[in-house]
C-alpha positions in Angstrom: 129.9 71.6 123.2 129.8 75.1 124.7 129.4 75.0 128.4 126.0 75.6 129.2 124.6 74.2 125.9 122.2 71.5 126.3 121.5 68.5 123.8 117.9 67.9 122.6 115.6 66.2 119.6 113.1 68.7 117.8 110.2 67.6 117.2 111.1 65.6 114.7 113.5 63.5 116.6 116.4 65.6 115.3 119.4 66.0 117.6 120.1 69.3 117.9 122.7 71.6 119.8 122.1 74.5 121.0 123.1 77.5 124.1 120.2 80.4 124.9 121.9 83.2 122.8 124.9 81.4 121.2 124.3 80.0 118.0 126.1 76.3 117.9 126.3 73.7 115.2 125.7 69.9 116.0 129.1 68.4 116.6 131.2 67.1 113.6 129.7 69.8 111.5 132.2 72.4 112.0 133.4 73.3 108.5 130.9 76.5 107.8 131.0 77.5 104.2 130.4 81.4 103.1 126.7 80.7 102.7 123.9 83.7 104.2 121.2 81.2 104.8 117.7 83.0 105.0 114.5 81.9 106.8 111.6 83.7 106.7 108.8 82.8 109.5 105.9 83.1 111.1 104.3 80.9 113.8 106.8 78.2 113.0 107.9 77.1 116.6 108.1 73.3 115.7 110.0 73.1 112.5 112.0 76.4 113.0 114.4 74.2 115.4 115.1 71.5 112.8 115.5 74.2 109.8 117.6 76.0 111.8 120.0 73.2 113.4 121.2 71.7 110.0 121.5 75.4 108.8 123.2 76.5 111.4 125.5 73.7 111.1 126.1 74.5 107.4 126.5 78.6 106.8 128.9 80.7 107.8 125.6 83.7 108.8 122.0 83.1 109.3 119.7 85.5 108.5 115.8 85.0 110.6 113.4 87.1 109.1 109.8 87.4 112.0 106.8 88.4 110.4 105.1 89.1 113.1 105.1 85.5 115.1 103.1 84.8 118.5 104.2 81.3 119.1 107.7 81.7 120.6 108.7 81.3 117.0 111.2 84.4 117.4 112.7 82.9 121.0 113.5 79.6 119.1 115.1 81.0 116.1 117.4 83.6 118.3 119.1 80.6 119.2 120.7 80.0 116.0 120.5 83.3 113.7 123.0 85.7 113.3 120.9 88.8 112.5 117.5 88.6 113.4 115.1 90.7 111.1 111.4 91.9 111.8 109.0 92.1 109.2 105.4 93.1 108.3 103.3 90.3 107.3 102.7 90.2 104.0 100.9 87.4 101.7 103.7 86.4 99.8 107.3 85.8 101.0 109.5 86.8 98.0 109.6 90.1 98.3 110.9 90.0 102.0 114.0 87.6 100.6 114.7 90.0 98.3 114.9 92.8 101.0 116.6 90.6 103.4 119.5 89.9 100.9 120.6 93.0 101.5 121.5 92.2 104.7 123.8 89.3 103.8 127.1 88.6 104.3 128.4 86.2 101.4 127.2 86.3 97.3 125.9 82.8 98.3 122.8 82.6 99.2 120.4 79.6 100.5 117.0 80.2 100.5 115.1 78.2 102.7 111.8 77.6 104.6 111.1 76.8 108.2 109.4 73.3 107.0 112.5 72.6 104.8 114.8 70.3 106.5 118.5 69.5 105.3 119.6 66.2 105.9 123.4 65.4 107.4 124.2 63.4 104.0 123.2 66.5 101.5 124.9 69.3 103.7 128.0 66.7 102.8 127.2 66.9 99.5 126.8 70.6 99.4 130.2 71.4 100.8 132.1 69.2 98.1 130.0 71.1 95.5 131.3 74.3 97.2 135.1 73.4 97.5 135.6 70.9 94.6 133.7 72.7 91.7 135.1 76.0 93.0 132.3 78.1 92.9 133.4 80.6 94.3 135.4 80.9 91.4 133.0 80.4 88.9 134.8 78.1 86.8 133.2 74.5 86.7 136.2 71.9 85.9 135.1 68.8 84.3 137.9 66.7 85.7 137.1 67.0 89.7 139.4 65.1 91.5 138.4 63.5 95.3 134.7 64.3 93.9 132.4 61.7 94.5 130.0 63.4 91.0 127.4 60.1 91.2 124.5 62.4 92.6 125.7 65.6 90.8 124.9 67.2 87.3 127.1 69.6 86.4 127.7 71.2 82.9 131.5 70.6 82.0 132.8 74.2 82.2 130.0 77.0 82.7 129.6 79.9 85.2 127.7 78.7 87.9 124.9 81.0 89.1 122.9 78.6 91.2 122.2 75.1 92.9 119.1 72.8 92.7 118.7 70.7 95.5 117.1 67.3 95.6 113.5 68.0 97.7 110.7 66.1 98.8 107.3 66.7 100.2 106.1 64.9 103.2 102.2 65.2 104.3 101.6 64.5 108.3 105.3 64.3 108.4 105.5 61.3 106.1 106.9 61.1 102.7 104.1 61.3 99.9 105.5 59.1 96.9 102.0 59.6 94.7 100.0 62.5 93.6 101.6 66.0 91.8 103.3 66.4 95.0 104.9 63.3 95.3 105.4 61.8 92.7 108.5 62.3 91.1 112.1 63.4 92.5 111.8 67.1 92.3 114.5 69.7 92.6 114.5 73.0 93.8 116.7 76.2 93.0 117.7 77.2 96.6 121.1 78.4 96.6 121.9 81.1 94.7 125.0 83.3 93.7 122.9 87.6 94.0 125.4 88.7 91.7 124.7 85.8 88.9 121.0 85.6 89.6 118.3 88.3 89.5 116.2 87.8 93.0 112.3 88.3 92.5 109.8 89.8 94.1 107.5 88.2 92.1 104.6 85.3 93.4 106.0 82.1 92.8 108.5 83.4 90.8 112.1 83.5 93.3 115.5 83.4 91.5 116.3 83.8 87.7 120.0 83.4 86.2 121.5 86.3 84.8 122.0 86.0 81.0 125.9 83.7 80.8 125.3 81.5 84.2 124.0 78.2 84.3 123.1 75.8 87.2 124.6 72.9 89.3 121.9 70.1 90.4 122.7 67.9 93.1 120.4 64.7 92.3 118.1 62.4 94.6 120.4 59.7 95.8 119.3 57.0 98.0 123.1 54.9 97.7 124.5 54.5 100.7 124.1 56.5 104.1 120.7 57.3 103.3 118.6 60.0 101.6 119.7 63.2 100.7 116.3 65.0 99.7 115.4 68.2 102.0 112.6 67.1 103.9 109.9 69.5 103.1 107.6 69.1 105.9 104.6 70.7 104.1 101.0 70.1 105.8 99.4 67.8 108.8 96.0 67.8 108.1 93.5 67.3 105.2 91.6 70.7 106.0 94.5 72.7 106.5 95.9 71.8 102.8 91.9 72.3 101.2 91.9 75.6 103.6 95.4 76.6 101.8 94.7 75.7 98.2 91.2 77.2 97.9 91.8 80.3 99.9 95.4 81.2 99.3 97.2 79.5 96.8 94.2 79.4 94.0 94.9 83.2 94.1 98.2 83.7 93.8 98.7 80.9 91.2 95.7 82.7 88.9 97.4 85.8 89.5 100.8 84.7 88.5 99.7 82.9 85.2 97.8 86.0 84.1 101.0 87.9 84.3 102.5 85.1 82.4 99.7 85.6 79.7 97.4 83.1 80.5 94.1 83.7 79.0 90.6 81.8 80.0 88.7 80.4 78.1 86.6 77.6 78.8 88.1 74.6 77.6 91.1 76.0 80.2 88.4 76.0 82.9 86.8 72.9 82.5 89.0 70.4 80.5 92.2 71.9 82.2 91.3 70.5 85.5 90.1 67.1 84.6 93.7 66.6 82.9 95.2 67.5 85.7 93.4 65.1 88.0 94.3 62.4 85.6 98.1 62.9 85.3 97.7 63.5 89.3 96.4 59.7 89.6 97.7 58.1 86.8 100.9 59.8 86.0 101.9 60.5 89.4 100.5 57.3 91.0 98.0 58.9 93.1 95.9 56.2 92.7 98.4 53.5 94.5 98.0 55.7 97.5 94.6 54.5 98.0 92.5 56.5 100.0 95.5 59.0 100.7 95.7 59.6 96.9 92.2 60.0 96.0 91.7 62.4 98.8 94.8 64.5 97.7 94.3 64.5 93.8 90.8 65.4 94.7 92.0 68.7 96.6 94.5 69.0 93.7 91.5 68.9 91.5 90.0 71.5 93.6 92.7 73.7 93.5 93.1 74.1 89.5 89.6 74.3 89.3 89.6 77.5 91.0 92.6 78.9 89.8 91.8 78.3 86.3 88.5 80.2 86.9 90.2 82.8 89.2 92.1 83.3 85.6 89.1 84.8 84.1 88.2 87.3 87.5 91.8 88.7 87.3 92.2 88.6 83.4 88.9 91.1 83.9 91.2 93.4 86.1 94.0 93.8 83.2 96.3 92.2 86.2 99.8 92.7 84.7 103.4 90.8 85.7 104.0 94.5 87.6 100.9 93.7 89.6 101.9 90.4 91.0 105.2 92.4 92.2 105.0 93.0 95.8 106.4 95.9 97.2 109.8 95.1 98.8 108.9 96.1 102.7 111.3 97.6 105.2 112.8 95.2 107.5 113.7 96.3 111.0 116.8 94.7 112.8 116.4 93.1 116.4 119.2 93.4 118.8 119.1 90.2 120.0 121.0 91.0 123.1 118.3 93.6 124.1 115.7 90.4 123.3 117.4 88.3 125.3 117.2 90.3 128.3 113.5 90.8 127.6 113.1 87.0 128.0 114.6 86.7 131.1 
């Protein structure tokens, strides 16, 4: 440990390393690949530490992108990041990644969020994806010596544009195993190859392949050493989900399938929904949840309900794919030796 550096759990009882301006890895965790990680944040003091220590720990640069934080989010996250970013806030976050990945040091990129936490075991399993299927090359080999390949789908010789990671969502910092959020053992495309994949600025639409690359998918695995999901630390309260989904999210999700040529009609607005609550309970087990699940389907319900409607009131504008482009915004870089010496 750097002199200096002091030892401490996050909030999530997370040990983590770290010295006021030196970015430091947790110990035994030295082996940095040539990864730019990116975080975008704002007011994300409490899980910005735990995002950040395991990321740290992982990628060779860290790129911290501040829109426009007030919680000390920006003092926690100059602990770790190699280039800290400013930018406007904006609804949506893809179009800052996209303008951040210009900044970035490596072809590799990991795309992650401040309530997405990496567990020791998958950072593991990430670096023997990275050295033994020799990405970096491009050229999968289908005999991979040394390579443990039980929790990895791989295509037998391809050019590998991108990596799914095994993800999880936990509500009130538990893990949900019911409901459309829970329910099944989702993975998510988070590290990605800019020259193999096009990066979006599009709503809910991050990371396509180019046309000749193909994916890697590192699978849930719960053998030995524990689980290997990221931990995706995604709401603490009942009212700030319903708040989200009905004020937010409806909106951008309407928006989005529009541009995907969606069109409303009623059977979409009224029998859409109820067959959504059902796979939601039955499907996805909502129902063994008990009271947990019937409160979250419900807001699930919600949710489509007014997106499916929302369809019609933006299907009325003519909204268009170019529409739910955002504009890629002008970041501005932070000295972080000029911030530090504004802290002190």
């Amino acid at each position: 440990m750097t002199p200096g550096s002091s030892a401490h759990e996050n909030a999530f009882g997370e040990a983590c390393f770290s010295t006021p301006g030196i970015p430091h890895p947790a110990p035994g965790t030295l082996d940095k690949l040539p990864i730019t990680a990116i975080v975008i944040f704002r007011n994300e003091r409490e899980l910005l530490d735990g995002c950040l220590c395991a990321v740290r720990a992982l990628c060779d640069q860290v790129i911290g992108v501040d829109m426009q934080s007030s919680d000390g989010s920006r003092q926690v996250a100059m602990i770790y990041v190699d280039l800290l970013l400013e930018a406007p806030l904006y609804p949506i976050a893809e179009p800052t990644r996209v303008a951040a990945a210009k900044f970035a040091r490596h072809d590799w990129i990991l795309l992650i969020d401040p309530d997405e936490h990496i567990p020791r075991k998958l950072a593991d399993q990430i670096r023997q994806v990275m050295s033994n299927v020799e990405c970096r090359m491009s050229n999968v080999k289908s005999d991979i010596s040394g390579l443990d390949t039980s929790a990895i789908r791989h295509p037998p010789s391809a050019m590998i544009g991108a990596i799914r990671l095994p993800w999880w969502y936990y509500f009130k910092r538990k893990r949900l195993d019911g409901t459309i959020w829970g329910g099944g053992r989702s993975t998510k495309r988070m590290l990605v190859h800019r020259r193999r994949c096009n990066l979006l600025p599009y709503c809910n639409r991050i990371v396509e392949l180019k046309d000749g690359y193909t994916e890697i998918t590192i699978e849930h695995d719960t053998s030995g050493g524990g689980e290997n999901h990221i931990r995706h630390y995604w709401c603490d309260s009942y009212r700030k989900l319903l708040r989200r989904h009905l004020t937010r999210y409806c909106h951008t999700e309407a928006a989005a399938q529009v541009a995907n040529g969606q069109r409303f009609s009623f059977s979409y607005g009224l029998i859409h929904p109820l067959r959504e609550l059902y796979r939601c309970l039955r499907h996805y087990d909502g129902w063994r949840l008990g009271v947990r699940g019937w409160l979250l389907s419900g807001i699930y319900f919600l949710y489509v309900l007014a997106s499916s409607w929302l369809v019609l009131a933006y299907q009325r504008k003519g909204h268009t794919a170019e529409d739910s482009k955002g504009a890629v915004p002008t970041l501005k870089q932070i000295h972080l030796q000029d911030e530090w010496r504004k802290a002190a």
